[in-house]
C-alpha positions in Angstrom: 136.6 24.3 55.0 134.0 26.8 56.7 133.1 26.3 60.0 129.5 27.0 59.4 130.4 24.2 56.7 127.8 21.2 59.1 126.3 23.6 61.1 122.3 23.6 60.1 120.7 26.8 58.5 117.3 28.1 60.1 115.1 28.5 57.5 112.2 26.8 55.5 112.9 23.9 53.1 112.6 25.0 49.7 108.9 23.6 47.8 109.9 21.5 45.2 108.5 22.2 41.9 106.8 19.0 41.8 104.7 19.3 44.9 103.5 22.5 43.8 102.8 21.0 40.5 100.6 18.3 42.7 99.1 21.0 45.1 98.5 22.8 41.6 96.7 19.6 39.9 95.1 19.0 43.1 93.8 22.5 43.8 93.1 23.2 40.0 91.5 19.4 40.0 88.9 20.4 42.7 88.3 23.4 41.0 87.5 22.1 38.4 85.2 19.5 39.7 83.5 22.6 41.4 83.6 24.5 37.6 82.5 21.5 36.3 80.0 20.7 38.5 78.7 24.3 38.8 78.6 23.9 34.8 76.9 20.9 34.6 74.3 21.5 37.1 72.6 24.7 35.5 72.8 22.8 32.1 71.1 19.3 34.4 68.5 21.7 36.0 67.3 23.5 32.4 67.4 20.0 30.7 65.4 18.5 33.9 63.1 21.1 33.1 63.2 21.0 29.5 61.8 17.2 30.5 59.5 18.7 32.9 57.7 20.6 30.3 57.9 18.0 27.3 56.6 15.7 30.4 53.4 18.6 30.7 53.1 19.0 27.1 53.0 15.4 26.5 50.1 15.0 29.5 48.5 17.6 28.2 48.4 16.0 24.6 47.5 12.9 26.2 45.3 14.4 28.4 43.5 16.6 25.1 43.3 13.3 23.6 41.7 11.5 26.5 39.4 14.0 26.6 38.5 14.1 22.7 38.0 10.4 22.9 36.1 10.5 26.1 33.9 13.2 23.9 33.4 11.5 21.1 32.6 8.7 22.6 30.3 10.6 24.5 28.8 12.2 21.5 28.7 8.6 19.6 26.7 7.5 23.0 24.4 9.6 22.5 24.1 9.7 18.8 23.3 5.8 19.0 20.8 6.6 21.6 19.2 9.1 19.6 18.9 6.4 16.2 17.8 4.1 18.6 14.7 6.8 19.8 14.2 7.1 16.6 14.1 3.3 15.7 11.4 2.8 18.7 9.2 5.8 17.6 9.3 4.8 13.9 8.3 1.5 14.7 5.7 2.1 17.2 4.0 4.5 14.7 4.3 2.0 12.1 2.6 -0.2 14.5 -0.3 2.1 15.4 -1.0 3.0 11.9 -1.0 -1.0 10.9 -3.4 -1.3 14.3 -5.5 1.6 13.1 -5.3 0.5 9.3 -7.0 -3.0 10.8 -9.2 -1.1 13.0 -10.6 0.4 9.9 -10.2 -2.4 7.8 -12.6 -4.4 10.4 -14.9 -1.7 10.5 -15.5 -1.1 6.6 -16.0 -5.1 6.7 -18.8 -4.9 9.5 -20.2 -2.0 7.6 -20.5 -3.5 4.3 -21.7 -6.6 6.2 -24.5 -4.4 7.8 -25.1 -3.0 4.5 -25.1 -6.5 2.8 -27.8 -7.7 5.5 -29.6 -4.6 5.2 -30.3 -5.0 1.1 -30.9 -8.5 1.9 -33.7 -7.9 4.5 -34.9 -4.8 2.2 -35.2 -7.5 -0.5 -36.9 -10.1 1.3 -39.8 -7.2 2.5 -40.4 -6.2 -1.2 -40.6 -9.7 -1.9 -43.0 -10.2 0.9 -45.0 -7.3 0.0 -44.8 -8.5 -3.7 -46.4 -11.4 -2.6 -49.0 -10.3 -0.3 -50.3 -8.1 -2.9 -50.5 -10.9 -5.3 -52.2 -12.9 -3.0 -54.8 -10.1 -2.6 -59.2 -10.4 -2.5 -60.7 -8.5 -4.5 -60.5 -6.6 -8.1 -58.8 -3.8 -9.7 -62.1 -2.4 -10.8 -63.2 -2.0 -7.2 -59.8 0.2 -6.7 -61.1 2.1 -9.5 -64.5 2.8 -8.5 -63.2 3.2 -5.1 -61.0 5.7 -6.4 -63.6 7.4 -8.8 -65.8 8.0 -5.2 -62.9 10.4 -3.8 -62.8 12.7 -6.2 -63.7 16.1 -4.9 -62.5 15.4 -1.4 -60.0 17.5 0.2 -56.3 17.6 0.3 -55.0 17.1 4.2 -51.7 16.5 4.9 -51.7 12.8 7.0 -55.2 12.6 6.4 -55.9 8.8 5.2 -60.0 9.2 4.8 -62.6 9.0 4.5 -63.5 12.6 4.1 -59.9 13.8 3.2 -56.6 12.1 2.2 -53.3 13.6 1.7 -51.6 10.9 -1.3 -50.3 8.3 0.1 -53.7 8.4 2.5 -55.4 7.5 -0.6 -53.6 5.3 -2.5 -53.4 2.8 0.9 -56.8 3.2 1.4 -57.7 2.2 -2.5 -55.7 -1.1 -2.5 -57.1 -1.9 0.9 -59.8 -2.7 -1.2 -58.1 -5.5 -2.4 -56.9 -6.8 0.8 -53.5 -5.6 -0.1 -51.9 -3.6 2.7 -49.3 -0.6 1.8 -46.8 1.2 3.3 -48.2 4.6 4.9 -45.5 6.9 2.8 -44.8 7.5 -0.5 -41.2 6.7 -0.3 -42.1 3.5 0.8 -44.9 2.4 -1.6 -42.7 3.6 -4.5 -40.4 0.6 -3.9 -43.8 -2.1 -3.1 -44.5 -3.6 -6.5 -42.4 -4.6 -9.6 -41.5 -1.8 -11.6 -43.5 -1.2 -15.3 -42.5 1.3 -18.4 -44.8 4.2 -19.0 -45.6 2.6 -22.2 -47.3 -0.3 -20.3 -49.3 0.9 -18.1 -52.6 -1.1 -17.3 -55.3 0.1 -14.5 -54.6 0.2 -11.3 -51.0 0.8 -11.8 -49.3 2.7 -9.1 -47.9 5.9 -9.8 -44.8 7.6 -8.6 -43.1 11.2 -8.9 -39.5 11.6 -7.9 -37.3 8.7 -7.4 -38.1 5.1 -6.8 -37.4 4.9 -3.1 -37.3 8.9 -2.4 -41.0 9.6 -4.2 -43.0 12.6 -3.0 -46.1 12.0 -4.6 -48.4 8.3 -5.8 -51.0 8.7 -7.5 -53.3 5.5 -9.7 -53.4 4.7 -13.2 -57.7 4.4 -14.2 -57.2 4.3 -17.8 -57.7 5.8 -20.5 -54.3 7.9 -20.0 -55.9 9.3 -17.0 -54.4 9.0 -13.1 -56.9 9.7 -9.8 -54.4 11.6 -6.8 -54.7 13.1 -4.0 -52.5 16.4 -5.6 -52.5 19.7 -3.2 -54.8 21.3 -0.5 -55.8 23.6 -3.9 -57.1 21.1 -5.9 -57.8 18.1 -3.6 -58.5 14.8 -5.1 -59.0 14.9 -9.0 -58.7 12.9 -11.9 -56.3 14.2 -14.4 -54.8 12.9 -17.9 -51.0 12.0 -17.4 -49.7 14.8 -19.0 -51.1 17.2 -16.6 -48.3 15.6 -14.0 -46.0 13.7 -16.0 -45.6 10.8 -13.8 -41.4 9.3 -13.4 -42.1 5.7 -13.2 -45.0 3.0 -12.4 -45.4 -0.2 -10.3 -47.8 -3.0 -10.9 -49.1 -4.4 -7.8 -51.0 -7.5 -8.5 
C-alpha cells in the first residue's frame, strides 16, 4: 500500500455532472424567462397598442356617430321648426284673408243696403212728386198758353224768366202754372212724372232728350205734333214740330 495511500490531495472537488446540469437548467431557466419575457413584452406592448388604436378608432367611430346624430338631430330641430313657421304663417294668412274676406263681405252688404235705401227714398220722392203734380190747380191749357207767351225770348243758360229761360227754366216756370212744382234740372224732371210712349202723347206732356234720369234737354208737348222749348242761345224759345228734334221719351205729369 502507498503511503500517500490516506493522505488527502489538495485540489478542487470534481463538479458533478448533475450540478452542472442544475446550474445549466437554472442558468438556461432564467434565461429563458428573461428571452421569454423580452419576447413577450415587445409582442404585449404592439398588441397594447394594437388596442390602443382599435380603442381610438372605435371613439372616433363612436365619436363620428355621436356627432352625426347630434347633427341630424340638429338638422331635424330645425327642420320641424321651420314646418312649424310655416304652419303659423299659413294659418295666420288664412286668417287675415277670411278677416279681410268678412271685412268685404260686410261692406258689400252695407253698400247694397245704402243702395237698397237709396232706390227706396228715390222711389218714395217720385211718388211724392207724382202726387203733388196730380194734386195740382189749374189747367193744362194755361201751360199752353203760358208756353205759347215765351216764344221769342232768349236762350240764357240758368235763366228761369221771365225775359229769358234756359230749358229746364221754362218748363218749371210753365207747370208752376199749375201749382205743380219741378225739379230745377233736366236730369231731374226727366224722372218727375210716369213715363208715356211717343205714340201717346197728349198736351202738356213733358219732353225729354237723352236718358231718363241723365236728360240734357225738356221741352212741352202743345199739340198738334208740335213741342214749345227753350233750345239754344241761337234760336231761343220756339215752337217746333217733333221731328225737328226727335224727342227720346215723354212723361205725363197730371
Amino acid at each position: 500500500m502507498s503511503r500517500n495511500a490516506h493522505v488527502p490531495r489538495h485540489r478542487k472537488p470534481r463538479t458533478s455532472n448533475v450540478n452542472k446540469a442544475l446550474r445549466a437548467g437554472a442558468t438556461g431557466g432564467v434565461l429563458g424567462a428573461v428571452a421569454l419575457t423580452t419576447a413577450i413584452s415587445p409582442a404585449s406592448s404592439a398588441a397594447e397598442k394594437q388596442d390602443e388604436a382599435t380603442e381610438t378608432v372605435e371613439m372616433a367611430a363612436v365619436s363620428n356617430t355621436v356627432e352625426g346624430s347630434t347633427s341630424k338631430a340638429a338638422d331635424s330641430l330645425k327642420t320641424n321648426a321651420l314646418q312649424r313657421q310655416v304652419t303659423q304663417a299659413e294659418a295666420s294668412a288664412a286668417d287675415r284673408a277670411q278677416a279681410e274676406a268678412r271685412k268685404a263681405e260686410q261692406a258689400a252688404e252695407r253698400k247694397a243696403e245704402a243702395a237698397r235705401k237709396k232706390a227706396a227714398e228715390e222711389r218714395a220722392s217720385r211718388t211724392s212728386e207724382r202726387t203733388s203734380l196730380s194734386a195740382g190747380s189749374g189747367n193744362i191749357a194755361g201751360v199752353i198758353s203760358f208756353l205759347k207767351a215765351q216764344v221769342g225770348k232768349s236762350y240764357v243758360l240758368g235763366a228761369s224768366g221771365p225775359s229769358s229761360y234756359d230749358c229746364s227754366g221754362l218748363t218749371q216756370a210753365a207747370f208752376k202754372q199749375l201749382g205743380v212744382s219741378l225739379p230745377r234740372t233736366s236730369q231731374a224732371q226727366s224722372t218727375a212724372g210716369t213715363s208715356v210712349s211717343m205714340d201717346s202723347l197728349q198736351k202738356g206732356d213733358l219732353l225729354y232728350w237723352g236718358g231718363a234720369g241723365s236728360a240734357y234737354h225738356v221741352g212741352v208737348y202743345v199739340g198738334d205734333g208740335k213741342f214749345i222749348g227753350a233750345q239754344n242761345s241761337s234760336t231761343g224759345v220756339v215752337e217746333k214740330p217733333l221731328d225737328y228734334d226727335p224727342p227720346t221719351g215723354a212723361l205725363r205729369l197730371t
